[in-house]
KEMAR-289325 format. One record per residue (C-alpha): chain; x, y negated, z; residue in three letters; residue number from 1. Coordinates in pm, 1 decimal. Each point is the difference from the previous one (the first is absolute). Layout:
BEGIN
> A,X,Y,Z,ala,NUM
...
% end
This chain:
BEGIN
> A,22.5,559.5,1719.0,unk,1
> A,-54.1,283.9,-195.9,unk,2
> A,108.7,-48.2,-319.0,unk,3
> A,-180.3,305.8,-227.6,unk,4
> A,-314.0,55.0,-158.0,unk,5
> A,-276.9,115.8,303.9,unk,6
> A,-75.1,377.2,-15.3,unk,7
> A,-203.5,242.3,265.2,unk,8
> A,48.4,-160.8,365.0,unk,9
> A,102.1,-338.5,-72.3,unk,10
> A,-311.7,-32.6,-235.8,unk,11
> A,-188.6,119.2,272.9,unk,12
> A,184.3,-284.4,243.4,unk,13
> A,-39.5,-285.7,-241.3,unk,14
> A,-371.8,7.2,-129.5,unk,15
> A,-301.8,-140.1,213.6,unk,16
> A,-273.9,217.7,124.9,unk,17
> A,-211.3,172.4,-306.7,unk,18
> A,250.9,-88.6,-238.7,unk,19
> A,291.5,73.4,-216.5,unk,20
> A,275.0,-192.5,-116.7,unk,21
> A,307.7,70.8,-145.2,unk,22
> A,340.4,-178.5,-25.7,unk,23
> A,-66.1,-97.2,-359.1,unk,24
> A,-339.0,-178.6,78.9,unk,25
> A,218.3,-234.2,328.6,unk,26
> A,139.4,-351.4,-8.7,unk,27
> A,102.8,-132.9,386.8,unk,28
> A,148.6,-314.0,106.1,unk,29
> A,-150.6,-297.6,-13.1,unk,30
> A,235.2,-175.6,-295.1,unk,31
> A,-73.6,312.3,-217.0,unk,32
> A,-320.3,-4.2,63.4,unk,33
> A,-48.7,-374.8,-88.5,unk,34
> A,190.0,25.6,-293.6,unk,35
> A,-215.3,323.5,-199.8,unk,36
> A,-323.0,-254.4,93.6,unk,37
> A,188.6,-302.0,-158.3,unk,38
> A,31.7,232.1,-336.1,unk,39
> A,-334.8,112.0,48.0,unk,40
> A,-11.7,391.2,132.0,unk,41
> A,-291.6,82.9,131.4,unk,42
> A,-14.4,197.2,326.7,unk,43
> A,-266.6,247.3,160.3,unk,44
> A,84.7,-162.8,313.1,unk,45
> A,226.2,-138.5,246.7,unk,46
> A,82.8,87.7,342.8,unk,47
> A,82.5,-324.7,180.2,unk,48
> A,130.2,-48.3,356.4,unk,49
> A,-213.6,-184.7,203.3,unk,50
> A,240.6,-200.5,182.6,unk,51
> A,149.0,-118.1,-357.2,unk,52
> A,-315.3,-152.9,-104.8,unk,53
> A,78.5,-370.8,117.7,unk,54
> A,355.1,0.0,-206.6,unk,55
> A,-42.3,-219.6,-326.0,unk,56
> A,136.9,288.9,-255.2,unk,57
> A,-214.3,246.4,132.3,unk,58
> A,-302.9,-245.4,-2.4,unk,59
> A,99.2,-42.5,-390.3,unk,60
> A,-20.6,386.9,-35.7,unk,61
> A,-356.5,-0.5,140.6,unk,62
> A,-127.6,-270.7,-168.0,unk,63
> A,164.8,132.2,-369.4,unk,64
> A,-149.4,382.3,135.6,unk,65
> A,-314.5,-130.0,56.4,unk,66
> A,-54.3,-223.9,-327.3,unk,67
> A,110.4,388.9,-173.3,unk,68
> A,-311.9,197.2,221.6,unk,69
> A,293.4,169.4,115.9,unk,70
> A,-119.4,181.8,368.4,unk,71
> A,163.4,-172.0,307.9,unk,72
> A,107.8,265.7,273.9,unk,73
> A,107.0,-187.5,358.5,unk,74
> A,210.2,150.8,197.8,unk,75
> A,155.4,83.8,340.5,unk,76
> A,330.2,54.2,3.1,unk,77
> A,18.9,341.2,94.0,unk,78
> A,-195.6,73.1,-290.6,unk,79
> A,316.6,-46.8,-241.2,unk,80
> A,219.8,229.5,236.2,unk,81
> A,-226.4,258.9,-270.1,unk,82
> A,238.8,-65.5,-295.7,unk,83
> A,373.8,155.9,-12.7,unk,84
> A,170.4,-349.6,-153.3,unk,85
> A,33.5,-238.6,286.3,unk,86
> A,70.7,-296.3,-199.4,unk,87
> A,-366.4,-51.7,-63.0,unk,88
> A,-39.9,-347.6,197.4,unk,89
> A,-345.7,101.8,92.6,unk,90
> A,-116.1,-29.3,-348.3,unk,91
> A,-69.0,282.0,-220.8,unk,92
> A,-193.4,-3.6,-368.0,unk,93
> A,-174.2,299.1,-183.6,unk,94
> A,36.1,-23.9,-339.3,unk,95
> A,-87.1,261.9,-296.0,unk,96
> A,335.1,165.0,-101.4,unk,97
> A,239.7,-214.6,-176.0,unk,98
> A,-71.4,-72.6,-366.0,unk,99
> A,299.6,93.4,-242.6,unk,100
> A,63.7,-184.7,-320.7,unk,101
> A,76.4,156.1,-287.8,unk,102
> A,292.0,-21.6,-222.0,unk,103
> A,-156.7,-155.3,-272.2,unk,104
> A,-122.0,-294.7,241.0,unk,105
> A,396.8,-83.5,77.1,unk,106
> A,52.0,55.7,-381.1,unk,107
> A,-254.4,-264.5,-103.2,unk,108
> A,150.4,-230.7,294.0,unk,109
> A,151.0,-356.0,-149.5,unk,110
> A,314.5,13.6,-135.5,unk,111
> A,286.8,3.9,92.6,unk,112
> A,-126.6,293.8,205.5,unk,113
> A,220.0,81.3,296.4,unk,114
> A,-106.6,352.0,142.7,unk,115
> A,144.0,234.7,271.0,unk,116
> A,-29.3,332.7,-32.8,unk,117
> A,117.4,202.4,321.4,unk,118
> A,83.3,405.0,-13.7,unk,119
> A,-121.8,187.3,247.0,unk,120
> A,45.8,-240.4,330.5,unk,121
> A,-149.8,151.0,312.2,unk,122
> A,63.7,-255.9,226.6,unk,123
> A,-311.7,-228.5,49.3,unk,124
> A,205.9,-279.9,176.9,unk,125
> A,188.1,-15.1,-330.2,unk,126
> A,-294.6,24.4,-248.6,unk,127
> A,-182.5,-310.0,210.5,unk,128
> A,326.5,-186.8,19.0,unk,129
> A,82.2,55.7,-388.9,unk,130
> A,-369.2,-113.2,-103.0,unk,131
> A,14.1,-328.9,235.2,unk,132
> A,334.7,-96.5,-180.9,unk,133
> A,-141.4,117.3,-350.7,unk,134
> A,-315.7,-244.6,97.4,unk,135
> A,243.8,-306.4,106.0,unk,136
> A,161.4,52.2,-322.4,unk,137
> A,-264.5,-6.5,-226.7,unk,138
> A,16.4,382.5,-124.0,unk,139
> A,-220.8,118.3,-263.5,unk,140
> A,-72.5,277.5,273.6,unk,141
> A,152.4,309.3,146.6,unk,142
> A,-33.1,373.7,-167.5,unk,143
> A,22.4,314.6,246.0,unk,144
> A,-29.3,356.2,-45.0,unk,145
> A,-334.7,193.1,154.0,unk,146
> A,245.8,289.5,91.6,unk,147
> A,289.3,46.0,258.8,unk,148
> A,-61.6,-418.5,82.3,unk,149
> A,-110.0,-211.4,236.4,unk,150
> A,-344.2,-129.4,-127.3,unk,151
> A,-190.3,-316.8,146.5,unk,152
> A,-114.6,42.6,323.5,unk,153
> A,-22.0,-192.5,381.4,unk,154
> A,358.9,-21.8,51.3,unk,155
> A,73.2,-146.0,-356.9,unk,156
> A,-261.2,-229.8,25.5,unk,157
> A,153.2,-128.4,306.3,unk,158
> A,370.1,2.2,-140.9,unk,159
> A,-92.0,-227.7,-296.6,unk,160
> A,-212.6,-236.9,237.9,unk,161
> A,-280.4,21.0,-202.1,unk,162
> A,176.5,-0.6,-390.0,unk,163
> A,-132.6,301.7,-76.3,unk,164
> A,-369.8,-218.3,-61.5,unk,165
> A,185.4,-192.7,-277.2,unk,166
> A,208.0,206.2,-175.1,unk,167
> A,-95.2,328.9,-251.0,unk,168
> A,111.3,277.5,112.8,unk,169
> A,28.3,273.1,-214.5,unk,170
> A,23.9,387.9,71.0,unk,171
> A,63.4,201.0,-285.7,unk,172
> A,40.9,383.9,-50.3,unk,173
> A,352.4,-29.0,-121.7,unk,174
> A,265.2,-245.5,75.0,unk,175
> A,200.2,120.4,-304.2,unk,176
> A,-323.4,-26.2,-252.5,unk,177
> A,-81.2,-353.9,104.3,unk,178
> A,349.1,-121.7,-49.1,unk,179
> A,-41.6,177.5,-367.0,unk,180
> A,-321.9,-232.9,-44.4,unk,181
> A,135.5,-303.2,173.2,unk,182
> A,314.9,60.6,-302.1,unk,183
> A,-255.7,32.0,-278.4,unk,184
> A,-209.5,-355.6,120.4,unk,185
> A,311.8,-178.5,-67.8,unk,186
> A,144.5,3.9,410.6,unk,187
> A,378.0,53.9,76.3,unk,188
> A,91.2,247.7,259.9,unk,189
> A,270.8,-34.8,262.3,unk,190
> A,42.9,255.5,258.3,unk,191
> A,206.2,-111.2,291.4,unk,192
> A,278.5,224.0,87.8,unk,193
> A,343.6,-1.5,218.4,unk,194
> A,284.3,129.9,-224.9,unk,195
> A,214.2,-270.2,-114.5,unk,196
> A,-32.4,108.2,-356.0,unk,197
> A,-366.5,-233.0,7.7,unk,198
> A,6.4,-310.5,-52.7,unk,199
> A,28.2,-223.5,243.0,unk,200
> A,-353.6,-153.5,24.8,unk,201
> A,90.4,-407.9,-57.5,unk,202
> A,130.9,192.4,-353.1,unk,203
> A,-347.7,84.5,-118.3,unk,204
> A,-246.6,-232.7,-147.2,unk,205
> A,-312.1,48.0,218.4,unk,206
> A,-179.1,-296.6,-223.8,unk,207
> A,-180.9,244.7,-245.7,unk,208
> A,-269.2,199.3,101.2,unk,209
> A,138.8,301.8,228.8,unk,210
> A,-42.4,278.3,267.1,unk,211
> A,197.3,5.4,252.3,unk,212
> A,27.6,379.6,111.5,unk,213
> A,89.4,24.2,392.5,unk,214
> A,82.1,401.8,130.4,unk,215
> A,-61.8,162.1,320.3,unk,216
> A,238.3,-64.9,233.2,unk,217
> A,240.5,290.2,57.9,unk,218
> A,-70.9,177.1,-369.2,unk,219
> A,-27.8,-343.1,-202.0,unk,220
> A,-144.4,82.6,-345.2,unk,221
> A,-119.0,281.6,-100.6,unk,222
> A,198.9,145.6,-338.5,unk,223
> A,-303.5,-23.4,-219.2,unk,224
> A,-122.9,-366.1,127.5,unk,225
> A,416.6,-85.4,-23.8,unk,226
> A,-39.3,158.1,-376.0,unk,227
> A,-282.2,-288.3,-105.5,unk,228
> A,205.6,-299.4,103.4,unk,229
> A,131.4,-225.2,-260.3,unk,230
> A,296.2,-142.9,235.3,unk,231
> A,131.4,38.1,365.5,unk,232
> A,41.6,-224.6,226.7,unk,233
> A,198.2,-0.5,364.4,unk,234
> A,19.5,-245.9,288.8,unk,235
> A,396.2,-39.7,114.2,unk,236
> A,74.0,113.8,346.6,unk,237
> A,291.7,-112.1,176.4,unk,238
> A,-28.9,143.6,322.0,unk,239
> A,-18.4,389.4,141.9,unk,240
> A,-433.8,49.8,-42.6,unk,241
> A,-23.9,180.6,-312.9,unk,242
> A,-330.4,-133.5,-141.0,unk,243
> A,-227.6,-239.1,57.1,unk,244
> A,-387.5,77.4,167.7,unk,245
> A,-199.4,43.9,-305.3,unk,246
> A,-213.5,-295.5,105.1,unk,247
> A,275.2,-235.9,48.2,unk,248
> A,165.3,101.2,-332.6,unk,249
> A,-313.2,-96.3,-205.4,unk,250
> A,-35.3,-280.9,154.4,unk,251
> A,318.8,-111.5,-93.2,unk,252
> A,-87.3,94.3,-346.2,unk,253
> A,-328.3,-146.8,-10.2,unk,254
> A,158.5,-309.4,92.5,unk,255
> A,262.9,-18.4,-257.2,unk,256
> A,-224.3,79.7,-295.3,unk,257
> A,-249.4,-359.6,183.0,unk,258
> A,330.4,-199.5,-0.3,unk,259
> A,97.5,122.2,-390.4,unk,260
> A,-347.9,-101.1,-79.8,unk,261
> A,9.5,-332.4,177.2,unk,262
> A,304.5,-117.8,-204.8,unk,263
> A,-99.6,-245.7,-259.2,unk,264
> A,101.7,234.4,-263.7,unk,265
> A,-170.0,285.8,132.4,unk,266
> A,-326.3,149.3,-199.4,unk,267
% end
């Protein structure tokens, strides 16, 4: 699978006859697919295998599709060998590009608002993987930068298995700047780090509302995102890896701040 945006020839490869379609506009797979009906995207059309029409999910997609006016496409098989991601399962949806929250939707979220806000990540697999776990554990939503990041496009979608339907996502101009405004609507910022010197993150108190602040792996934080956090927070290692995968650490994060909330004392 090719995991970057489409540009010149693969375009050309993935979109039908008389038509143009770009990465952004893509969701594949027949679970992600399924899922952005369920939350109620609506698609241009879908491009459905023929020989998949008799399975009981897909059925579910055209019967949902159809109740939208969505267009039905039916396909040979051959027909999908068109798209560079291979992972498609014969089921491929056209959508409008992805609509972007803003930061004052996330801000007006209901409290105790648990955001992640993610600096400069380029690495779809980790963008879709961060927004499923942010989903599961009931994030306020996820804040990105439009610059030098990985936005939301096919291979996301697919990563986070159809979580990026019900969760905000947020792109902002400046990672630094929205951290400022997250600070003045009352949020707490912790920026996850790896020098011992941070706390280690059972220490913090995750019940409040916060940001948790994950960094590109390899360069971690930035020094003027690093500057806007209120605390720091690390993950103990114990073995020879130096850090974690980005998606993996804030999902342990994202899972500690649930359990502090679930505690009777919590809120």
């Amino acid at each position: 699978m090719d995991h970057r945006r489409l540009s010149g020839s693969q375009t050309k490869r993935a979109q039908a006859p008389g038509t143009r379609v770009s990465a952004d506009e893509v969701v594949y797979g027949i679970h992600a697919v399924a899922e952005a009906l369920r939350a109620g995207e609506q698609f241009r059309r879908i491009h459905i295998g023929k020989q998949r029409t008799r399975e009981p999910q897909v059925q579910e997609i055209i019967e949902a599709a159809k109740a939208s006016a969505c267009t039905l496409r039916f396909e040979d098989a051959p027909y999908f060998d068109r798209f560079p991601f291979k992972a498609h399962q014969q089921m491929v949806a056209i959508s409008d590009p992805y609509d972007y929250a803003r930061l004052e939707d996330l801000l007006a979220g209901e409290k105790p608002r648990l955001i992640v806000a993610l600096d400069h990540l380029t690495d779809p697999h980790n963008l879709g993987a961060i927004v499923r776990t942010a989903e599961g554990a009931g994030a306020t939503g996820v804040v990105i930068p439009e610059r030098r990041s990985v936005g939301v496009n096919a291979t996301v979608r697919k990563a986070s298995a159809g979580a990026v339907a019900h969760l905000p996502i947020a792109q902002v101009t400046n990672i630094a700047q929205a951290l400022r405004t997250m600070k003045e609507a009352g949020i707490w910022v912790a920026g996850a780090v790896g020098e011992t010197v941070a706390h280690p993150y059972t220490e913090a108190d995750f019940t409040s509302d916060v940001c948790l602040v994950i960094g590109a792996e390899g360069t971690g934080l930035a020094e003027l995102v690093r500057k806007q956090c209120d605390f720091l927070v690390r993950i103990p290692m114990r073995g020879k890896t130096a850090s974690l995968n980005a998606s993996v650490a804030a999902g342990i994060l994202l899972y500690e701040a649930l359990r502090q909330r679930n505690q009777p004392h919590a809120g």
